[in-house]
C-alpha positions, 0 to 999 in steps of 0.5 A: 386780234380777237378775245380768243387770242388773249391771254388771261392777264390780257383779258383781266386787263381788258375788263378792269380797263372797261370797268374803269373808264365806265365808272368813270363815265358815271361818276364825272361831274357834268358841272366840273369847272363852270363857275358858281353864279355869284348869288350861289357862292354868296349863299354858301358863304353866308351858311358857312359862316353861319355854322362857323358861329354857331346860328345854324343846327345840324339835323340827323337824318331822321329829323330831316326826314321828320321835317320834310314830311317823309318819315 
């Protein structure tokens, strides 16, 4: 079959059909069920519960970049 043979709902199909399963190609993420190493997982439970009681500040986005030098 060929794209002159299908109908327009055929070809509208065709194309959402592409659209999704490129998006979906870019938006995976590569590391998707592989494991955290152990000293990571710790790290983000120890900032977590850090926010959690209050030890940590959250910035804006333009103190971040102020702090980072790029503003």
């Amino acid at each position: 079959m060929q794209i002159k043979d299908l109908t327009l709902d055929e070809f509208m199909n065709l194309i959402r059909e592409t659209v999704e399963d490129a998006l979906q190609d870019l938006l995976l993420d590569p590391d998707a069920g592989k494991p955290l190493k152990a000293s990571f997982k710790q790290q983000l439970l120890t900032l977590q519960e850090k926010r959690r009681i209050g030890e940590t500040q959250t910035l804006s986005s333009s103190e971040a970049l102020k702090e980072l030098g790029l503003s």
